[in-house]
C-alpha positions in Angstrom: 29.5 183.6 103.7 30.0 183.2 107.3 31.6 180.4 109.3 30.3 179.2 112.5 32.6 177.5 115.1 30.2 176.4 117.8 30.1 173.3 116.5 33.6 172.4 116.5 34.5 173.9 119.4 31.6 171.3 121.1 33.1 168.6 119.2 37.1 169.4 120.8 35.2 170.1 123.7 33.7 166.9 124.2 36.7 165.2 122.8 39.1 166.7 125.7 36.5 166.3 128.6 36.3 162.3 127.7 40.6 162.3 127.0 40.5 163.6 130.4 38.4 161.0 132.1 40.1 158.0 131.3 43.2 158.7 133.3 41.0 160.4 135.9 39.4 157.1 135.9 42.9 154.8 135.9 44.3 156.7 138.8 41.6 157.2 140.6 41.0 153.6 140.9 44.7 152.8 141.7 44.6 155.1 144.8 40.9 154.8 146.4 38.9 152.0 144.6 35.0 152.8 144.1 35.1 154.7 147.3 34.5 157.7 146.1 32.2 157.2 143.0 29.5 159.5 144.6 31.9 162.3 143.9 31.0 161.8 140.2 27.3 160.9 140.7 27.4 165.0 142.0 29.9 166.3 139.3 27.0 164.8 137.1 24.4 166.1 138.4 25.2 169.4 139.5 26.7 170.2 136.0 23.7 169.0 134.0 21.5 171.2 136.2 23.5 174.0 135.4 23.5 173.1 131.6 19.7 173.6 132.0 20.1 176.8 133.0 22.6 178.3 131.0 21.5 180.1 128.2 24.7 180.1 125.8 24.1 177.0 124.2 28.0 176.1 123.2 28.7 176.7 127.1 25.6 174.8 128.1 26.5 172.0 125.5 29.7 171.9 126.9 29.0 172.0 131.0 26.0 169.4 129.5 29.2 167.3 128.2 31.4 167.4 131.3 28.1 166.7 133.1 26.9 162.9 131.4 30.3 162.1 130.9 30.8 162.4 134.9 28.1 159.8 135.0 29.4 157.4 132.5 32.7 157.8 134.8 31.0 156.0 137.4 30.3 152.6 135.4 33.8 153.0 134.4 35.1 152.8 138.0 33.5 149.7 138.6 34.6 148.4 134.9 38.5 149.7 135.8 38.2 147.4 139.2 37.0 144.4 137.2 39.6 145.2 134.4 42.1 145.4 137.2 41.1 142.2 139.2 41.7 140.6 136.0 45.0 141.7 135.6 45.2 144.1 132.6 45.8 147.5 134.7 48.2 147.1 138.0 47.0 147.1 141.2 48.0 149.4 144.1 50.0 146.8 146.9 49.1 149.6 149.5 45.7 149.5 149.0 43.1 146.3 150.2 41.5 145.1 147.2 38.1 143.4 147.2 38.7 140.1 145.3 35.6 139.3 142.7 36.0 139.0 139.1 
């Protein structure tokens, strides 16, 4: 019998690469708003291009991963700004802060 670890090696994969958004998402908010959600609209993109062209299929699952979840990160900045005008996460007092709930 032979064991194959693609699979779970996808699965941590995926696991870490969304355990590292959310602070990625926290802080980033804290110290430059939305500004810069653009950065992750090209993370997004670029890396699911590349997916497409990698052959390996764990590394192009993987880069694939990273890739859509760069995407998601960008309705999450806006979300973090709304969960922050409402008070749950702190805001930054050196930073202007658009008020809108």
């Amino acid at each position: 019998m032979q064991i194959y670890f693609t699979g779970i090696i996808i699965a941590i994969s995926t696991f870490l690469i969304i355990g590292i958004f959310h602070p990625v998402v926290i802080k980033m908010e804290y110290y430059t708003g939305t500004r810069y959600w653009w950065v992750f609209l090209l993370l997004g993109l670029l890396s699911i291009g590349a997916a497409m062209l990698i052959a390996n299929p764990m590394i192009s699952a993987i880069i694939g991963v990273f890739g859509a979840s760069s995407l998601w990160t960008i309705g999450e900045l806006f979300s973090q700004r709304k969960r922050v005008l409402k008070g749950w996460f702190p805001m930054n007092p050196k930073r202007k802060h658009e008020y809108e709930a």
